[in-house]
Each structure stands twice: as C-alpha cells, then as structure tokens.
N, C-alpha and C positions, 0 to 999 in steps of 0.2 A: 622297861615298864614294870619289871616284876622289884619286889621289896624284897630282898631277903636282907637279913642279919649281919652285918659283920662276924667273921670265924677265921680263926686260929685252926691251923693246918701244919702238922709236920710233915715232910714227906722225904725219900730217900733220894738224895740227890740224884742217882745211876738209873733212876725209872723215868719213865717218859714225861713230858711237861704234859700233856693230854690228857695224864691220869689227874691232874691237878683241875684241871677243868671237868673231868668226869666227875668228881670230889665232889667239885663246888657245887654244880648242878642238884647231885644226887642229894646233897645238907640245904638246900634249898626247897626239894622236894616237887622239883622238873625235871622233865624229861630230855633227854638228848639224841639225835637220831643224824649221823656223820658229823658231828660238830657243830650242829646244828640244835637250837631249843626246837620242841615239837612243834610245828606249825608257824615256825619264822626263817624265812629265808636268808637271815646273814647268819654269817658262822660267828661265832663264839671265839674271841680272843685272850691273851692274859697282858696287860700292861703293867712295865712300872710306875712311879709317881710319877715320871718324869718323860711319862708319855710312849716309851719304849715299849717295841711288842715282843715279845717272846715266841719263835718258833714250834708250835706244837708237835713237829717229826721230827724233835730233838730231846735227848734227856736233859733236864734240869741242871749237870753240871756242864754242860755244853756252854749254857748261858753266863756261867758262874766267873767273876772276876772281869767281866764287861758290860756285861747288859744287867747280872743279877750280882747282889752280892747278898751274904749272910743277914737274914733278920728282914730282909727287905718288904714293901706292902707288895703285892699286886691286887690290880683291877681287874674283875672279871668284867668283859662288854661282848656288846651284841658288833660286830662290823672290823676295819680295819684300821681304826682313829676312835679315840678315848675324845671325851668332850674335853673344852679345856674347863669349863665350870668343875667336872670332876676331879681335874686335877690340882685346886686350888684347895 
C-alpha cells in the first residue's frame, strides 16, 4: 500500500540479499523491524520479473546465474507471492 519510487541500487554481489531489502525500505523512508515493514505482519520479499523469490539468508551471488542474473529488476513485496498484475 505504500508508493515509493522506482530506484536504481548497486550492491556488492558477496553481501547479503537482506541488505538489498534493508536498502529499499530505508530509500523509501520506512521502517523495518525482522523483515518485517513496522506494523505489518507479512515479511518483505525480493522477486524477479518472473515471479521468482530470492532468499534473503543468502548473499546475492548465491542467486546469480539461476534465479538472478546481471542488470536484473527486482520487486520489492509485502508476503510470499508478487501479484501477477505486477508482473505484467
């Protein structure tokens, strides 16, 4: 329900995918409290276009050459499933 911006994010492949969601949160200018946005009960995911979730107790090139590759978008959502509207 929250509107943030589209953003452009480098990150080091070798650090954690978690920090990529701490990122987005923090450039959106919310709060996060276990992976959690403050005062909402699902956790915070990262999808690709293609619907894919990204493990967040995993660094970034874990993902890399299967689930992620170079230049990719990801979705930042609230839950365990990206709408499909937002993947269109």
């Amino acid at each position: 329900s929250e509107r943030a911006r589209p953003a452009h994010f480098f990150f080091d492949r070798t650090k954690a995918t978690s920090r990529v969601v701490e990122d987005a949160v923090a450039y959106a200018g919310l709060q996060l409290d276990r992976g959690r946005l403050v005062g909402s009960p699902e956790k915070l995911n990262l999808f690709t276009l293609e619907g894919e979730v990204l493990r967040t107790d995993l660094p970034l090139d874990a993902h890399l050459g299967a689930t992620l590759h170079p230049s990719d978008v990801l979705l930042l959502e609230k839950g365990n499933r990206v709408s499909e509207d937002r993947l269109d």
